[in-house]
ROSE-4610 file (N, C-alpha, C; in Angstrom, 1 decimal, always signed):
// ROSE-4610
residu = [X/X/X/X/X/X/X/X/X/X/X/X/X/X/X/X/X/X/X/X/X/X/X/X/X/X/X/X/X/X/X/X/X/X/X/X/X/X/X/X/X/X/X/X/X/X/X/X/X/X/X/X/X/X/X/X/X/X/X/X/X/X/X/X/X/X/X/X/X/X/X/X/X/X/X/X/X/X/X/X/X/X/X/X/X/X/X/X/X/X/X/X/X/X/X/X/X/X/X/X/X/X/X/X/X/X/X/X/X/X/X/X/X/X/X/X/X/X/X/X/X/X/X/X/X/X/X/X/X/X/X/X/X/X/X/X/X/X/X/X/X/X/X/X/X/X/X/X/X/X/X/X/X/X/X/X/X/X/X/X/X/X/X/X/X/X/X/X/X/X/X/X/X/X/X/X/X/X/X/X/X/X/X/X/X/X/X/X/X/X/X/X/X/X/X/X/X/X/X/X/X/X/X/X/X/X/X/X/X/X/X/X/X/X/X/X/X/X/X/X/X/X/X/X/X/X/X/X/X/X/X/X/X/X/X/X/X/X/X/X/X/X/X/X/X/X/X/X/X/X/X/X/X/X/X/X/X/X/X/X/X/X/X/X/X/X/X/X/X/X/X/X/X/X/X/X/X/X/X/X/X/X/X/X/X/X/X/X/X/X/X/X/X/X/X/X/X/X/X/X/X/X/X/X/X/X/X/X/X/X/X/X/X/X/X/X/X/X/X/X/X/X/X/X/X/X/X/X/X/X/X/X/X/X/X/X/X/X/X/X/X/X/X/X/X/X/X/X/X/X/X/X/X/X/X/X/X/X/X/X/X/X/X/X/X/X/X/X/X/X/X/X/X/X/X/X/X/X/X/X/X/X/X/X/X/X/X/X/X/X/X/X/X/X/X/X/X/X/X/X/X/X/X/X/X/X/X/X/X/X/X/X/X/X/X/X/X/X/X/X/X/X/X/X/X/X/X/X/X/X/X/X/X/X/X/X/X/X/X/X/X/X/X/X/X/X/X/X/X/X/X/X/X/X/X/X/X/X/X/X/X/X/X/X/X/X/X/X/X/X/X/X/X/X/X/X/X/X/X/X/X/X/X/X/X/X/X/X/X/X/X/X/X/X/X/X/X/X/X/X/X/X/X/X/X/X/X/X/X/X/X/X/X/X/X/X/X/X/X/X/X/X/X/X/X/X/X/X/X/X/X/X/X/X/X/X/X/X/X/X/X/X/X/X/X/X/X/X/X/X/X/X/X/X/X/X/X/X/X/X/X/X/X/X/X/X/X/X/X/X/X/X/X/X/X/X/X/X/X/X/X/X/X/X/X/X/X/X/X/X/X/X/X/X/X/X/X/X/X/X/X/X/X/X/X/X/X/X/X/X/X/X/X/X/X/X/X/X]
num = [1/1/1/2/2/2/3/3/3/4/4/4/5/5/5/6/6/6/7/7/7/8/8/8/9/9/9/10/10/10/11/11/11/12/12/12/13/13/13/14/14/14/15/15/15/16/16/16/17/17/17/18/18/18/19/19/19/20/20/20/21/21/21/22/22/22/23/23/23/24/24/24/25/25/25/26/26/26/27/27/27/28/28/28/29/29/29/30/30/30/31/31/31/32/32/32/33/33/33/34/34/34/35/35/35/36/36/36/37/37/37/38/38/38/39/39/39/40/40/40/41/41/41/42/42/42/43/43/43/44/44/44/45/45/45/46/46/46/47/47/47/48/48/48/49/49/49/50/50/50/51/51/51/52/52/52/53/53/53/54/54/54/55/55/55/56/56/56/57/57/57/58/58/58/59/59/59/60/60/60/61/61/61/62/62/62/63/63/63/64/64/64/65/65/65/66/66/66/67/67/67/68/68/68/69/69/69/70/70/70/71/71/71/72/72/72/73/73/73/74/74/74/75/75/75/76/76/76/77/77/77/78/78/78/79/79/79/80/80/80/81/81/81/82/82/82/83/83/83/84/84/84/85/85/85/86/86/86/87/87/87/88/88/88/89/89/89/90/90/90/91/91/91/92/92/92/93/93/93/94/94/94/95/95/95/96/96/96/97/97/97/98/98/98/99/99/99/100/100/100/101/101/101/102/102/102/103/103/103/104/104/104/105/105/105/106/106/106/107/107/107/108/108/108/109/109/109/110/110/110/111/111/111/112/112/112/113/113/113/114/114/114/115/115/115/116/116/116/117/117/117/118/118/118/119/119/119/120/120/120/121/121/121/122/122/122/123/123/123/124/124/124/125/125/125/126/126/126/127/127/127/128/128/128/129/129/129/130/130/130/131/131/131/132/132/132/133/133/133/134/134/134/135/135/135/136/136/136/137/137/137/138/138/138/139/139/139/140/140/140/141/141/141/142/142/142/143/143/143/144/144/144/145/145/145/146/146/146/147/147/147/148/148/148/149/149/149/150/150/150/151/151/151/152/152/152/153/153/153/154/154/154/155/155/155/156/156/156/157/157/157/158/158/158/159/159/159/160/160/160/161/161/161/162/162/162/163/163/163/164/164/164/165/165/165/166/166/166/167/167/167/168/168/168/169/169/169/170/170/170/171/171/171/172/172/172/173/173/173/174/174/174/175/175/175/176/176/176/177/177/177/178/178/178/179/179/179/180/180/180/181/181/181/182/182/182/183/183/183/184/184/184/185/185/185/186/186/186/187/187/187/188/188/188/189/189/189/190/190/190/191/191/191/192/192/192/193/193/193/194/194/194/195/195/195/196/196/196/197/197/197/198/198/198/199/199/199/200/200/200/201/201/201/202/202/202/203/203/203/204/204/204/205/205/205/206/206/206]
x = [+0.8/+0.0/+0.9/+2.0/+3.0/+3.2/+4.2/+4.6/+3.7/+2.1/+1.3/+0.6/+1.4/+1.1/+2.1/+2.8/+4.3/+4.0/+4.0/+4.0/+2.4/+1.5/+1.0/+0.8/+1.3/+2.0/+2.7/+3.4/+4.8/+3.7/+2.9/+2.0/+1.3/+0.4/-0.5/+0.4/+2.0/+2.7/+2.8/+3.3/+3.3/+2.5/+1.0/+0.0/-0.7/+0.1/-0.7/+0.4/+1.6/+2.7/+3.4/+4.1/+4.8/+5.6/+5.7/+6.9/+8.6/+9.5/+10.7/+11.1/+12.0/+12.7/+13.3/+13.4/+14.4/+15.6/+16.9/+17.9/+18.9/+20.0/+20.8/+21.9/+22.8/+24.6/+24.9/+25.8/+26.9/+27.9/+28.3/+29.5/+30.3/+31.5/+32.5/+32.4/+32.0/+32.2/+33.5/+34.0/+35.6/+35.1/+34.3/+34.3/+33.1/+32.8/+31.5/+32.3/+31.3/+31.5/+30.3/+29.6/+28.2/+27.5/+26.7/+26.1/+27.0/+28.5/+29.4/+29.2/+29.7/+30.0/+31.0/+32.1/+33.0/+33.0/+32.3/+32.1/+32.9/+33.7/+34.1/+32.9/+32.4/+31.7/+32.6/+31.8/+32.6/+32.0/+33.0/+32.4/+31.3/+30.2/+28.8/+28.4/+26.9/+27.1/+25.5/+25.3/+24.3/+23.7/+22.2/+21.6/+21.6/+21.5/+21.9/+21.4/+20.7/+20.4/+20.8/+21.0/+21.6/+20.1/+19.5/+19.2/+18.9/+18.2/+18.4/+17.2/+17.3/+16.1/+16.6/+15.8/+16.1/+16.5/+16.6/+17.0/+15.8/+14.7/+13.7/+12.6/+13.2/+12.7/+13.4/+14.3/+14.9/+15.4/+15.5/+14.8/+13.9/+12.4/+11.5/+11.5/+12.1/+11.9/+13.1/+14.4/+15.1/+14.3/+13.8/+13.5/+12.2/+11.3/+10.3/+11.3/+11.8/+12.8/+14.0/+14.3/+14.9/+14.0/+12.7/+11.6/+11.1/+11.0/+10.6/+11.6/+12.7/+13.6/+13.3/+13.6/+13.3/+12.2/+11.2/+9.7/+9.1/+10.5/+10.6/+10.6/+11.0/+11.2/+12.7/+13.4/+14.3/+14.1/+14.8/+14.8/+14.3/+15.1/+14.3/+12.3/+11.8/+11.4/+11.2/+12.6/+12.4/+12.3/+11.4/+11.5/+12.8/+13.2/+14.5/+14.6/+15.0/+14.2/+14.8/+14.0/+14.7/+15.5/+16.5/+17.4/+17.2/+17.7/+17.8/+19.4/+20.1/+19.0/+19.3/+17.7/+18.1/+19.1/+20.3/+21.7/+21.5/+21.7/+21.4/+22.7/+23.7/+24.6/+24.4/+24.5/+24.9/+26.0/+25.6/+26.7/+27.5/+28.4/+28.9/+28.7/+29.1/+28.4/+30.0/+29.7/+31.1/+31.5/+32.9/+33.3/+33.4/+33.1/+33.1/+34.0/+35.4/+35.5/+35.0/+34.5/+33.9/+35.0/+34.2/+35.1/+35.1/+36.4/+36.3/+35.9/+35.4/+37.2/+36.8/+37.9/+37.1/+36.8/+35.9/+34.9/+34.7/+34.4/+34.5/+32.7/+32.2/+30.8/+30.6/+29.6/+29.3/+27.9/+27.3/+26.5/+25.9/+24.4/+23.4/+23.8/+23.8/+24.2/+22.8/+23.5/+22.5/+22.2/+21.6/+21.9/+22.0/+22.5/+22.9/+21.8/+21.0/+20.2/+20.4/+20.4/+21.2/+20.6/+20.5/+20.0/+20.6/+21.1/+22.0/+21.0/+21.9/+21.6/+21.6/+20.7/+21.2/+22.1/+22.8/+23.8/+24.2/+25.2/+25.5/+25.1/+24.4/+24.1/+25.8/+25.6/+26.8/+26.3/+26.9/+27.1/+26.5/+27.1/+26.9/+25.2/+24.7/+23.6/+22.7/+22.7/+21.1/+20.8/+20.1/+19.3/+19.2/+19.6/+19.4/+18.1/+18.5/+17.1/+16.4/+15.1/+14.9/+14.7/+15.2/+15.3/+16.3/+16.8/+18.2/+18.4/+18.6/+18.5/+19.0/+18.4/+19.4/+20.7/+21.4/+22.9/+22.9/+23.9/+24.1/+25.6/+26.1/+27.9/+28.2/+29.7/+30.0/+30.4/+30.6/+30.2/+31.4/+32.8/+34.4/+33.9/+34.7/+34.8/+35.5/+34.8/+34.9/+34.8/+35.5/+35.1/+34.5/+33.6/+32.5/+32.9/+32.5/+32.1/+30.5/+30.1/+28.4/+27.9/+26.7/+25.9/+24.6/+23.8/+22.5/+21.6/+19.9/+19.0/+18.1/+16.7/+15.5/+15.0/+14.0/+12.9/+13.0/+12.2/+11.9/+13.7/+14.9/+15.3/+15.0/+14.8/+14.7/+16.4/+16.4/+17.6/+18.7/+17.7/+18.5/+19.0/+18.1/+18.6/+20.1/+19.6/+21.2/+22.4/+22.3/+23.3/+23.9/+23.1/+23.6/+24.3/+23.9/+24.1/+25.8/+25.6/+27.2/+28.2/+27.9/+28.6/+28.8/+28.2/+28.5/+29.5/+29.8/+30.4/+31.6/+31.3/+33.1/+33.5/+33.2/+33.9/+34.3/+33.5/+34.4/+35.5/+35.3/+36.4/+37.6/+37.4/+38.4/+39.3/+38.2/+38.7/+39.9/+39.6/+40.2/+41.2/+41.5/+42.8/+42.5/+41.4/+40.8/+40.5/+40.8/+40.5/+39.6/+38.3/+37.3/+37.5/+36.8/+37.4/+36.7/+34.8/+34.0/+33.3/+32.0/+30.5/+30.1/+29.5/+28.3/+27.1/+26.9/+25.8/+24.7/+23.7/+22.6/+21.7/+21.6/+21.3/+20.0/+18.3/+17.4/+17.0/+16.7/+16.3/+14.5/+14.2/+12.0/+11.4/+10.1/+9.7/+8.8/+8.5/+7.6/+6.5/+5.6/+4.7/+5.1/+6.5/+6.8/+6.6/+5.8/+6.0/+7.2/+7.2/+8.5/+9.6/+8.9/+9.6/+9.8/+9.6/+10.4/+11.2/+11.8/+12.8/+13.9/+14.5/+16.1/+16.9/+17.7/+18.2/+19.7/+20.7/+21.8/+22.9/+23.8/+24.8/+26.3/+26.7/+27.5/+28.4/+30.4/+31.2/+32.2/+32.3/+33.9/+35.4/+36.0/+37.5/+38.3/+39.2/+41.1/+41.1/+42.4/+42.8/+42.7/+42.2/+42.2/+43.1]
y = [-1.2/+0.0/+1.3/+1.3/+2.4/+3.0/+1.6/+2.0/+2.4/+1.8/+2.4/+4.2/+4.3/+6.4/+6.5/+6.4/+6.8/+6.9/+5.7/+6.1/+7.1/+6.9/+7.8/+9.1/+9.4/+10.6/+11.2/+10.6/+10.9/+10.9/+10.5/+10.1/+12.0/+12.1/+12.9/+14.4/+14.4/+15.2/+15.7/+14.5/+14.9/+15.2/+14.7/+14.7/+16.1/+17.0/+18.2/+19.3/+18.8/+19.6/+20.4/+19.6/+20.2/+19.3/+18.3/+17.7/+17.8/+18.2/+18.5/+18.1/+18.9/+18.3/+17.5/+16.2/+15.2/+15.4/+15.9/+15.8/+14.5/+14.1/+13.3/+13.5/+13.1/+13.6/+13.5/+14.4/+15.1/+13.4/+13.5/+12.8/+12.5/+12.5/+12.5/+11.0/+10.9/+9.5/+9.2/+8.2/+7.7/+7.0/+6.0/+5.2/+4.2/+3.5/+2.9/+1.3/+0.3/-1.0/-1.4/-1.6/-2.2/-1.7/-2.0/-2.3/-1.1/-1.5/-1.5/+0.6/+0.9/+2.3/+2.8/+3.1/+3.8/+5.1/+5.6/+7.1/+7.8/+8.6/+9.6/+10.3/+10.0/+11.0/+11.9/+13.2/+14.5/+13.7/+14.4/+14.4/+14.9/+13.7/+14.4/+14.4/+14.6/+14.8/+14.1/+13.3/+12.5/+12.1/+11.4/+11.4/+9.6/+9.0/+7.4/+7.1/+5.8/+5.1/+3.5/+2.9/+1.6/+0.6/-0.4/-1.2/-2.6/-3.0/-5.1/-5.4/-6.7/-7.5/-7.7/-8.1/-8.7/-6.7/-7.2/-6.3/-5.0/-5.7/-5.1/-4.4/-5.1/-4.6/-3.4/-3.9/-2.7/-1.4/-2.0/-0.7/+0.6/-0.6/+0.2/+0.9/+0.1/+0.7/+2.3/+1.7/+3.2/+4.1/+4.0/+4.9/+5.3/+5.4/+5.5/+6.7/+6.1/+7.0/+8.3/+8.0/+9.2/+10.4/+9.5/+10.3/+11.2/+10.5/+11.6/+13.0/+12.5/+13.6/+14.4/+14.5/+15.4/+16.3/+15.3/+15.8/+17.3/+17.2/+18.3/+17.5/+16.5/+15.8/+16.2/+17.2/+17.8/+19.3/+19.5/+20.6/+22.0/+22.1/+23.5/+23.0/+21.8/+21.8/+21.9/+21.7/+22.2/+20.9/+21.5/+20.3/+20.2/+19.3/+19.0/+18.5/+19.1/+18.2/+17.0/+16.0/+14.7/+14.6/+13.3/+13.4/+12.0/+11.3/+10.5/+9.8/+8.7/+7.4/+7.2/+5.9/+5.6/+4.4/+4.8/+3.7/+3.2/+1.6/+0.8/-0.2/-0.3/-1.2/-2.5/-3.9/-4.4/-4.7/-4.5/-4.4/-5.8/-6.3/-7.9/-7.5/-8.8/-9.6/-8.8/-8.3/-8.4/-9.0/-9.4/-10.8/-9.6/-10.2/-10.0/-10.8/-10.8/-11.5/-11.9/-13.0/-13.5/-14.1/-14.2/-14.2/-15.9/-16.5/-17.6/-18.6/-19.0/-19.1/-18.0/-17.6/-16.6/-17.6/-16.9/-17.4/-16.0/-16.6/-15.5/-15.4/-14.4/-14.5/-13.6/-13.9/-13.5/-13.0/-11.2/-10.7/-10.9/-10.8/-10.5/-9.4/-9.5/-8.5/-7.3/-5.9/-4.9/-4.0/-3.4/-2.9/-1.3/-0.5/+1.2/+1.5/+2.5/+3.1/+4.8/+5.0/+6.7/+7.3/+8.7/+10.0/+10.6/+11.4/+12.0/+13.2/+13.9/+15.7/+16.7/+17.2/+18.2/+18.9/+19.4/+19.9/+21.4/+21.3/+23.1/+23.3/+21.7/+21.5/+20.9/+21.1/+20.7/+20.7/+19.5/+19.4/+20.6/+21.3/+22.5/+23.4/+23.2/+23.9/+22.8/+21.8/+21.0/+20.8/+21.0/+20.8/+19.4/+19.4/+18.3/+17.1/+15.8/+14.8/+14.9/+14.9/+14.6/+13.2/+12.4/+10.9/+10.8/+10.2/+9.6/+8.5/+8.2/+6.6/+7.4/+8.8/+9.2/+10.2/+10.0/+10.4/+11.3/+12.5/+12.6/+12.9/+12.6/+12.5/+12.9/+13.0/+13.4/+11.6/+12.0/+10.9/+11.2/+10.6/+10.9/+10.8/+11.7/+11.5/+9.8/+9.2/+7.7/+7.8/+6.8/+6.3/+4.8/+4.4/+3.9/+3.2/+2.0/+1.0/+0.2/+0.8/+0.8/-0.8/-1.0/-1.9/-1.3/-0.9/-0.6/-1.8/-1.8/-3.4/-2.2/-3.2/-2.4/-3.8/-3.6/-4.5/-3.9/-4.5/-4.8/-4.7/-5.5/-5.5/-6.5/-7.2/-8.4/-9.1/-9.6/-10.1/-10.6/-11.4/-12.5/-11.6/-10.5/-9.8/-9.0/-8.8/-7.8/-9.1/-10.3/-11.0/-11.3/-11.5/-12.0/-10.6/-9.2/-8.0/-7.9/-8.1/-7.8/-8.8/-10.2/-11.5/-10.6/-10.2/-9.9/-8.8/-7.6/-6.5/-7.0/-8.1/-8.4/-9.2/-9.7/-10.1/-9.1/-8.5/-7.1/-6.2/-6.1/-6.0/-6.6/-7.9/-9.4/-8.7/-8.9/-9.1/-7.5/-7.0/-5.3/-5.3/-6.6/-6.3/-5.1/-4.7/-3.4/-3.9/-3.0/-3.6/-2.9/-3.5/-3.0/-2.2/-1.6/-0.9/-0.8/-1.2/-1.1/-2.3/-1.9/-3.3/-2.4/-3.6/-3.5/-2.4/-1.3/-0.6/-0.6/-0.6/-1.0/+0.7/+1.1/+2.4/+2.5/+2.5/+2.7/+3.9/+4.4/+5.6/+6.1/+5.1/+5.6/+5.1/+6.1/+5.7/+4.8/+3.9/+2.4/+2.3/+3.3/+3.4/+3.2/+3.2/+2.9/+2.2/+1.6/-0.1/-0.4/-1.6/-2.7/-2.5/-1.9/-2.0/-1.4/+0.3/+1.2/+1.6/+0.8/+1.5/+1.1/+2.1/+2.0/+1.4/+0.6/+0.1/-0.1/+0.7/+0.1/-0.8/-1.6/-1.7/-1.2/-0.4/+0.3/-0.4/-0.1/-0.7/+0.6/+0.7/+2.0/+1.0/+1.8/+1.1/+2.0/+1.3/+2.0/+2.6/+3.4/+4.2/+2.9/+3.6/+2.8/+3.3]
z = [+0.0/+0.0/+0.0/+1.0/+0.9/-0.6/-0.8/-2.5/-3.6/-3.7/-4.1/-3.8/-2.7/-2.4/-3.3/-2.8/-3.2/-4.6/-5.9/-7.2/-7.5/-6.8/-6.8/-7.1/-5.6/-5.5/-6.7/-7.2/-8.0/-9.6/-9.8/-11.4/-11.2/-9.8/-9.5/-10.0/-9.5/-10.0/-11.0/-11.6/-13.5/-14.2/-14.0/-14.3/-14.3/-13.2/-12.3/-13.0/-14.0/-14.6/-13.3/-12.1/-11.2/-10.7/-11.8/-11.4/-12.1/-11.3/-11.3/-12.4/-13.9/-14.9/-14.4/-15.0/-15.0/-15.4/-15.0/-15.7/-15.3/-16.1/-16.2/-15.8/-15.1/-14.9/-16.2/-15.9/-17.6/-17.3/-18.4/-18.8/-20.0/-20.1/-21.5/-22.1/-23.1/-23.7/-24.4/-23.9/-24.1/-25.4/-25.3/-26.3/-26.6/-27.7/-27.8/-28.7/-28.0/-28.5/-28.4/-29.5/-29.7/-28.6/-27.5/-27.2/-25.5/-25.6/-24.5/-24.8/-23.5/-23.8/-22.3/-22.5/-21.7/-21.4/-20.0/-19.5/-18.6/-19.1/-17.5/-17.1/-15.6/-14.9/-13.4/-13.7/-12.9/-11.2/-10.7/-9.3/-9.1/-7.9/-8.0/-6.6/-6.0/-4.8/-5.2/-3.8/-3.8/-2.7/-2.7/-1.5/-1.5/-0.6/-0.3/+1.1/+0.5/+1.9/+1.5/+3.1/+2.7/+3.4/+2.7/+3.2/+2.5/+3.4/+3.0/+2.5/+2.0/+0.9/-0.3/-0.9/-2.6/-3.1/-4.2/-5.4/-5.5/-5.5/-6.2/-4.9/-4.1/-2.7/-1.9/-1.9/-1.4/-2.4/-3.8/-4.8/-4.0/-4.0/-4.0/-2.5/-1.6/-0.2/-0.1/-1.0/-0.8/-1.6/-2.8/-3.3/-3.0/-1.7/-1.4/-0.2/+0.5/+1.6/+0.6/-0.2/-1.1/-1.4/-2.5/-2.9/-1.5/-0.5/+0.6/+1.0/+1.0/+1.3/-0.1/-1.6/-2.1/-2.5/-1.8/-2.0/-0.8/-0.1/+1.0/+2.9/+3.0/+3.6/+4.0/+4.7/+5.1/+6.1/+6.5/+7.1/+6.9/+5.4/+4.6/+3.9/+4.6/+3.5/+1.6/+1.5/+0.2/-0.7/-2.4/-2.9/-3.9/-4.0/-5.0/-6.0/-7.6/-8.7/-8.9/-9.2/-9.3/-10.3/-10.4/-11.5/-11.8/-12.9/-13.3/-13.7/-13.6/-12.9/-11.4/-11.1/-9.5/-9.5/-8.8/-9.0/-7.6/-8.0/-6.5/-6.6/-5.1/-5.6/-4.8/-4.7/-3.3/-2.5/-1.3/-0.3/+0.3/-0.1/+0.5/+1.8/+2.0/+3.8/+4.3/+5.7/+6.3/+7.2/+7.4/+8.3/+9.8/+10.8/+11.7/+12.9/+13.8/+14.1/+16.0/+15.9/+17.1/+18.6/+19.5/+20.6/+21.2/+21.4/+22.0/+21.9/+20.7/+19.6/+18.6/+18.2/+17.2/+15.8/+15.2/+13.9/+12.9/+11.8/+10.7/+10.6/+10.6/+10.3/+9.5/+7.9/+7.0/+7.3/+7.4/+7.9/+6.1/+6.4/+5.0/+4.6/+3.0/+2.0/+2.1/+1.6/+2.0/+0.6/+0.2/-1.0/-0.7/-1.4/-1.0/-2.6/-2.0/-3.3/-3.3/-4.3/-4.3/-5.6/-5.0/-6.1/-6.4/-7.8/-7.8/-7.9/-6.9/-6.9/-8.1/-8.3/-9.0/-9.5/-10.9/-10.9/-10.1/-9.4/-9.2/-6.8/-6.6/-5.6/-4.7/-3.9/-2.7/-1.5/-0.7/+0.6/+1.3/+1.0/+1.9/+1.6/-0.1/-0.1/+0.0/-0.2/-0.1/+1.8/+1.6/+3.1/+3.9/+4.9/+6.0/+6.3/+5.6/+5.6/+7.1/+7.2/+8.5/+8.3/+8.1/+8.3/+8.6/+9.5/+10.0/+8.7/+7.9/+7.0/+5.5/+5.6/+4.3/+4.5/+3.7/+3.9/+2.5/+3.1/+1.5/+1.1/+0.2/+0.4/-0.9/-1.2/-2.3/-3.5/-4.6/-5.5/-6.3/-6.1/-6.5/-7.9/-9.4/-10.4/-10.6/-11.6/-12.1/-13.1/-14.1/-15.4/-14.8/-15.9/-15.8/-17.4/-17.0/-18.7/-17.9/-19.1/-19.0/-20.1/-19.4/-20.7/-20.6/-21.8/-21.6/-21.8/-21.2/-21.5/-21.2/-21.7/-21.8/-21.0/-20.2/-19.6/-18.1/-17.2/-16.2/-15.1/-16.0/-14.9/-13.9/-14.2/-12.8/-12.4/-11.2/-11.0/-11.5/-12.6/-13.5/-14.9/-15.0/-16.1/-16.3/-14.4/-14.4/-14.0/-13.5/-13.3/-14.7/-15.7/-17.3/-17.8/-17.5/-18.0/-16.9/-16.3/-15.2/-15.7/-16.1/-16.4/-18.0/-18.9/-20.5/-20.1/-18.8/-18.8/-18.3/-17.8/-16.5/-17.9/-18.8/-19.7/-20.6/-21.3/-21.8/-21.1/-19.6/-19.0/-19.1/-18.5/-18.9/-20.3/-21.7/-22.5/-23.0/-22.5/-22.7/-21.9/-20.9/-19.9/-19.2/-18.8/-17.5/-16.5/-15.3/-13.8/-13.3/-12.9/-11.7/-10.8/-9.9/-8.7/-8.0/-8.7/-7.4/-7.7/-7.1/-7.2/-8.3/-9.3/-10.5/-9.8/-10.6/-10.4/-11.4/-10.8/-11.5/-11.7/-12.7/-13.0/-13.8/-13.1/-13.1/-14.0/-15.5/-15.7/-15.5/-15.6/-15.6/-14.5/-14.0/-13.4/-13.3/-12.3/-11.9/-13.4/-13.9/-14.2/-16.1/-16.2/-17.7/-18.1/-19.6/-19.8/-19.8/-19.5/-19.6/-20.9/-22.6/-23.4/-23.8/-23.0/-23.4/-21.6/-20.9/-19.8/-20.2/-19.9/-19.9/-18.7/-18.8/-17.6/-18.1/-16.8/-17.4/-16.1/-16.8/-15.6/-15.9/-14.8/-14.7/-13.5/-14.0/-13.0/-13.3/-11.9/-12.2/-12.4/-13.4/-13.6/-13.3/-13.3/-12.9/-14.6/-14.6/-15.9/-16.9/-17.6/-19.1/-20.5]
């Protein structure tokens, strides 16, 4: 029922012409291989919350807790235009060590979902979440080798889309540097066969 206000909410916007241009982060394109595409992006500043569940759950749960903060869910009240896309990464288990005897324990994996801010916004001008749960931090310049897919996006879509990217990696002799990001551009209410979905991994110099 939540998530149904929530896209609600968010349709009744558009619908009423008051909802925020969508804009995109800038970025320099290095290069294009079919399908593959190599991006430098500038340093960005972003709003993030970390939590657990499947993929698609904790999607919708961070982006229900984001959506609030820019919907004026902060200090200034203010509203903040949304950007596109919503990038979700997940977080490995961390070993923890135990007492007597010690033991390695592998905690459940969490996923981090994040909005990128507007351009020209900083730390210092966006306003304070009143949620304890969203953060907002800065977003280091990265290059990025991307794959674009259209659909839904289900689990299995992005595990075959990250397995096609780590092999174009592989094959280019390039090294990783973070976790596979999954980069959401439309909202809930898109058909399936026009969303953009992409996966994204930052590399070392290429």
């Amino acid at each position: 029922m939540a998530a149904f206000r929530w896209t609600l909410l968010v349709v009744l916007l558009v619908l009423g012409g008051k909802a925020m241009a969508v804009d995109e982060p800038p970025f320099r394109l290095v290069s294009t291989d079919g399908a593959f595409e190599v991006r430098d992006y500038p340093a960005l500043v972003a709003a993030e919350v970390t939590v657990a569940g499947g993929q698609d759950e904790a999607g919708s749960r961070g982006f229900r807790l984001l959506a609030a903060y820019i919907f004026g869910g902060n200090t200034r009240k203010k509203s903040i235009a949304m950007t596109a896309p919503v990038v979700q990464h997940e977080n490995p288990g961390q070993k923890i060590a135990m007492t007597a005897p010690v033991v390695q324990s592998q905690q459940a994996g969490t996923w981090t979902v994040r909005f990128i801010m507007p351009q020209g916004e900083t730390l210092a001008t966006l306003p304070t979440p009143n949620d304890a749960r969203v953060h907002l931090v800065d977003v280091p310049a990265a290059r990025m080798v991307v794959v674009r897919f259209s659909g839904l996006a289900f689990a299995s879509d992005v595990a075959k889309r990250t397995e096609e990217l780590r092999l174009f990696i592989t094959d280019h002799h390039w090294s990783a540097i973070g976790p596979p990001l999954l980069a959401r551009y439309n909202p809930p209410w898109t058909p399936w066969f026009m969303r953009r979905n992409e996966v994204m991994i930052p590399l070392g110099p290429v």
